[in-house]
C-alpha positions as CSV (number, residue, x, y, z in Angstrom):
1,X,98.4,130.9,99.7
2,X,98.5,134.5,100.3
3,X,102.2,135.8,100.5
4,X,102.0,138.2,103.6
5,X,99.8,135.0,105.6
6,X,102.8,134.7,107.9
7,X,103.6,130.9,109.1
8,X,103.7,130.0,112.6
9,X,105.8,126.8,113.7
10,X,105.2,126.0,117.5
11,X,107.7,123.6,119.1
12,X,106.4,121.5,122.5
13,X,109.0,120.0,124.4
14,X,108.1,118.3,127.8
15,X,111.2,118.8,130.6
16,X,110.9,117.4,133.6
17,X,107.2,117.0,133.4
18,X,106.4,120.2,132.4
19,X,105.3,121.0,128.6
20,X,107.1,124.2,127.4
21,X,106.1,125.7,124.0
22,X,109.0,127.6,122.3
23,X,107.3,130.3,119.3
24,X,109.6,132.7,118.9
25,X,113.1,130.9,118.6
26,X,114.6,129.9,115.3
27,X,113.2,126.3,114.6
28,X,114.3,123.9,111.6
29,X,112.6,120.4,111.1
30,X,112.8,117.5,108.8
31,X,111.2,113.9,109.2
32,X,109.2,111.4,107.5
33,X,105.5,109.3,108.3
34,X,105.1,105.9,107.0
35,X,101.5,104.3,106.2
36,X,103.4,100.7,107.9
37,X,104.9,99.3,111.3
38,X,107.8,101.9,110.6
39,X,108.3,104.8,112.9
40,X,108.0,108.0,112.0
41,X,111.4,109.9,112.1
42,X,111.9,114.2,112.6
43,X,115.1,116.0,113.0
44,X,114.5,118.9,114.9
45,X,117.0,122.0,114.9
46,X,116.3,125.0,117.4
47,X,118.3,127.9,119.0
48,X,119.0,129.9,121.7
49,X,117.4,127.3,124.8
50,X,117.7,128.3,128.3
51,X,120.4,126.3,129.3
52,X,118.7,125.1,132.2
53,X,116.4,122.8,128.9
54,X,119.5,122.8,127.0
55,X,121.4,120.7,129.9
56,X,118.3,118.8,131.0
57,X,117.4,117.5,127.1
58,X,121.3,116.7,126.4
59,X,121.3,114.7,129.8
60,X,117.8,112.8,129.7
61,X,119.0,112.0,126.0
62,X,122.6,110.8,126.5
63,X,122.7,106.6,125.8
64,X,124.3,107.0,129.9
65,X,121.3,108.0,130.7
66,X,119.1,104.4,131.8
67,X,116.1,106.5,133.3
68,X,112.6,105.3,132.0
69,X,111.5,109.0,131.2
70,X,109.5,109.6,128.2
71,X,111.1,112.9,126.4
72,X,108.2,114.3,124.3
73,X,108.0,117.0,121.5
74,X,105.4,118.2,119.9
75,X,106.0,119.9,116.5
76,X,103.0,122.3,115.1
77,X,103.6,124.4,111.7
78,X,100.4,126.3,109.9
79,X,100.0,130.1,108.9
80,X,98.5,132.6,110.5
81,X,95.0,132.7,108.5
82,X,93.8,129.2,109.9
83,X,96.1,128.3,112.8
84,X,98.5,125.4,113.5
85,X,98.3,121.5,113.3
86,X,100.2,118.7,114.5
87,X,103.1,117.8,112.2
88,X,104.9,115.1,114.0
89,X,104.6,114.2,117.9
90,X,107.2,111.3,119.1
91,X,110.0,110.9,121.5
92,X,113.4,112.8,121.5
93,X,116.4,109.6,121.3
94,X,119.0,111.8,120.9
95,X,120.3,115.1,121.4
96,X,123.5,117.2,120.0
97,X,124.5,120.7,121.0
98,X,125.6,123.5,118.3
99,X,128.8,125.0,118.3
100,X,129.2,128.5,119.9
101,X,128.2,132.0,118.9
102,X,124.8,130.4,118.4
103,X,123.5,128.1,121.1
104,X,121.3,125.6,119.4
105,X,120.2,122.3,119.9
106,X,119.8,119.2,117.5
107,X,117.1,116.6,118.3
108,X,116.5,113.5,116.8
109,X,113.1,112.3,117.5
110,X,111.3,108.7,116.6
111,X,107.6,108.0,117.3
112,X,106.4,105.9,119.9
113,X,110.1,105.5,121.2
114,X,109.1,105.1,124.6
115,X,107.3,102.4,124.0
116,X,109.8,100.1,122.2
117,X,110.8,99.4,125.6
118,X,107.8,98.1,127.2
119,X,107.0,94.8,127.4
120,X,103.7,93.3,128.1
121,X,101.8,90.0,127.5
122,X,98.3,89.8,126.9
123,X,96.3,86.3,126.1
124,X,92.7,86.2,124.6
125,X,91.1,82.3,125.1
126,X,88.6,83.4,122.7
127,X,87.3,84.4,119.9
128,X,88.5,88.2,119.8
129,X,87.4,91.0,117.3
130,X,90.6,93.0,115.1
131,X,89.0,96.0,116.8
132,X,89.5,95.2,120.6
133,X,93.0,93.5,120.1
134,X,93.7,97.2,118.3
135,X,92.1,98.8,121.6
136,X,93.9,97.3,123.4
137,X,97.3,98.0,122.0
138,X,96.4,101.6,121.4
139,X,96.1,101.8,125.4
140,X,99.5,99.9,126.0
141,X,101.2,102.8,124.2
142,X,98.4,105.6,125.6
143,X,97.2,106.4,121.6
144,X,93.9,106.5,120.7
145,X,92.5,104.4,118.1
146,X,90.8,105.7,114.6
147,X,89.6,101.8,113.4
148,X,88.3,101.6,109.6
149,X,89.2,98.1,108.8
150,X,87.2,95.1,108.5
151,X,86.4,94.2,111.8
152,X,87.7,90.7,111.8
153,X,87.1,87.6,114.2
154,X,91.0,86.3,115.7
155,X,91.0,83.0,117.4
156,X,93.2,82.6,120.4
157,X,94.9,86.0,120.6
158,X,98.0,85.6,122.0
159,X,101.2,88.5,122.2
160,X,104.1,88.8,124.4
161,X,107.1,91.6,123.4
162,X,107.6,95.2,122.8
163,X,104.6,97.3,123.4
164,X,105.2,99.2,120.2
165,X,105.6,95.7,118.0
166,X,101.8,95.2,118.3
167,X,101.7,97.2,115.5
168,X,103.7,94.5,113.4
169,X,101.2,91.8,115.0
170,X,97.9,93.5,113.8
171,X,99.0,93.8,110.3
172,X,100.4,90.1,110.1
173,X,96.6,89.1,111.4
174,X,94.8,90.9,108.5
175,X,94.9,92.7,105.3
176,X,94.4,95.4,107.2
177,X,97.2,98.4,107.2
178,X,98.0,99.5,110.9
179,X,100.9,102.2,111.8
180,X,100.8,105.3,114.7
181,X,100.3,108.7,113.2
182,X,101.5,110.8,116.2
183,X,99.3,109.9,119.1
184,X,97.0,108.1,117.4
185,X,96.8,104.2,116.2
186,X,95.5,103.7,112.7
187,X,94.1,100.5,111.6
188,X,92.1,101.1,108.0
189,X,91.9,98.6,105.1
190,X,94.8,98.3,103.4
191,X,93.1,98.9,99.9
192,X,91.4,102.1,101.1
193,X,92.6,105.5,102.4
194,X,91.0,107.1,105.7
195,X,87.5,108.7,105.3
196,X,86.8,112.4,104.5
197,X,90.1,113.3,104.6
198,X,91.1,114.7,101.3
199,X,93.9,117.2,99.8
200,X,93.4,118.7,96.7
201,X,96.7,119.1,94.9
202,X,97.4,121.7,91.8
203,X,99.0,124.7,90.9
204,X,96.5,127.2,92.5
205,X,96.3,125.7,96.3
206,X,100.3,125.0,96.6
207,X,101.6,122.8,94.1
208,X,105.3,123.1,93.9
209,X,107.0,122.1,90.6
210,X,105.4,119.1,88.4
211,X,103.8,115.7,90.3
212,X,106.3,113.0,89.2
213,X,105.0,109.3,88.8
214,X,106.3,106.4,90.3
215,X,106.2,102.7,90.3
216,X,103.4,102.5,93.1
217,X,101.8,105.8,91.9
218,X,102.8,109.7,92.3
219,X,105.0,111.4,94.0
220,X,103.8,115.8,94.7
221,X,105.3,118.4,96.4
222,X,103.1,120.9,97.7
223,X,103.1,124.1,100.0
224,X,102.1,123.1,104.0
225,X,98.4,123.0,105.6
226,X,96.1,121.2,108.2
227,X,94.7,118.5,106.4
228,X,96.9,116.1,104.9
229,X,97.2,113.3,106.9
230,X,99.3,109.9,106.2
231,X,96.9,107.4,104.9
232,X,94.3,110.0,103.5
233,X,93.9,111.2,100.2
234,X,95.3,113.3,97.7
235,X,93.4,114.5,94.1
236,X,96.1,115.7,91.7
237,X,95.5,117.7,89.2
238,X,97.9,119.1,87.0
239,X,98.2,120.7,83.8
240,X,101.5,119.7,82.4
241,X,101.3,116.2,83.6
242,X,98.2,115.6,83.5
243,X,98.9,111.4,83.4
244,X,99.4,111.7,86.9
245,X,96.1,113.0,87.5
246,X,93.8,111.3,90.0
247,X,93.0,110.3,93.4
248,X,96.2,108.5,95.7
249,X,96.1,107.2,99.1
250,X,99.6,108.4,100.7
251,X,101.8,106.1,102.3
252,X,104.6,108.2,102.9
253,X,104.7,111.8,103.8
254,X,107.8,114.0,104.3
255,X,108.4,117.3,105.6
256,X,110.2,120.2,105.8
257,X,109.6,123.4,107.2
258,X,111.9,126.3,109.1
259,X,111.2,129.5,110.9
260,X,112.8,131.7,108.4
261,X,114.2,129.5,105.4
262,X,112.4,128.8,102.5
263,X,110.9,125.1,103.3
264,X,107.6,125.0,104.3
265,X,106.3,122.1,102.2
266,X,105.0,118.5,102.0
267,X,106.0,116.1,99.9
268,X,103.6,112.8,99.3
269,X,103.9,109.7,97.6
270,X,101.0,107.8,97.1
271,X,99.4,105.2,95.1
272,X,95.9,104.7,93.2
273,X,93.3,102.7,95.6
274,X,92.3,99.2,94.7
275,X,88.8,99.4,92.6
């Protein structure tokens, strides 16, 4: 990574309907994505709102507030030389205002919120394949569906509860792994990571300090970019450790990145795929 290839972190916020994109503000963010039924979390810091968005988000978000409303952000973070990419996308659950000179605005945000709160009920009589019972949960919660599991007969489908708690369903009914990566439903084989999507990991493309190994498998830090995806792989290679070399799917996959501070990094853990 070239040092004068300036980042670029755009933050999408939907207010009363309408999708506003804030570039030029001072923007902090921190969260996690989880390869499982667990949501993915962000905490989102930014400054200097119109206080028009600042009052409407602090409002919408209060626990007073029983409106069915979804409150949306989109976070995007890349550099200048090949553009931006989703980091997170979820629902903002909570909001906290800064203390004066500076008027900023704390957001905590879980994916697929919204949806925790929607019930439905669906029944199958018949046989029904893993891959239209995931359809059909990826349009409850309006995500699309990337499906690379074994595509599975399920006998008398039946699930009544939470919209987002299908999730929880479809991995009970398989081996297969299933969990939301932004606005998209995942459902791959639990013993293999997503297709053609691979990171290569080592000193000269943005490794950051030495890979560490873990009881599942690794766990790297390494400078931002646009193709590391939760559930895809990473190829480590490292000279000073080089036992931790090697291919990992990643089931976990924090991030940090800011405006103007120093963090602009992932950090993965992942562990070797089944042979």
């Amino acid at each position: 990574m070239q040092e004068f290839d300036p980042r670029i972190i755009e933050l999408s916020i939907e207010v009363d309907g309408v999708i506003k994109t804030y570039t030029d503000l001072y923007i902090k963010a921190s969260g996690s994505k989880f390869a499982n039924a667990n949501q993915n979390t962000c905490n989102i810091q930014i400054d200097n709102l119109t206080k028009n968005t600042r009052d409407y988000i602090l409002t919408e978000t209060s626990p007073l507030n029983r409106n069915r409303r979804q409150k949306r952000v989109v976070l995007k973070a890349g550099r200048k030389s090949y553009g931006t990419s989703v980091v997170y996308s979820g629902n903002v659950v909570e909001s906290t205002p800064s203390q004066p000179p500076d008027i900023g605005l704390s957001l905590k945000c879980l994916t697929a919120f919204f949806f925790q709160g929607e019930i439905i009920k669906t029944n199958q009589s018949s046989q029904t394949k893993l891959s239209d019972i995931a359809g059909q949960a990826a349009n409850s919660m309006n995500l699309g569906l990337n499906f690379q599991a074994k595509d599975i007969s399920v006998g008398n489908y039946t699930y009544s509860g939470s919209a987002l708690r299908q999730v929880d369903k479809i991995n009970n009914l398989s081996s297969a792994n299933a969990f939301i990566d932004d606005d998209m439903l995942i459902v791959k084989d639990a013993d293999k990571p997503l297709t053609n999507i691979i990171t290569l990991v080592n000193a000269e493309s943005g490794m950051i300090g030495i890979p560490e190994i873990t009881e599942r498998g690794v766990k790297v830090k390494f400078l931002l970019d646009n193709k590391t995806r939760i559930g895809g792989t990473i190829r480590v290679n490292s000279k000073i450790n080089p036992a931790a070399n090697g291919d990992y799917t990643i089931y976990k996959l924090d991030f940090d990145i800011a405006t103007r501070d120093t963090p602009f990094y992932y950090t993965a853990e992942g562990m070797r795929p089944f042979l």
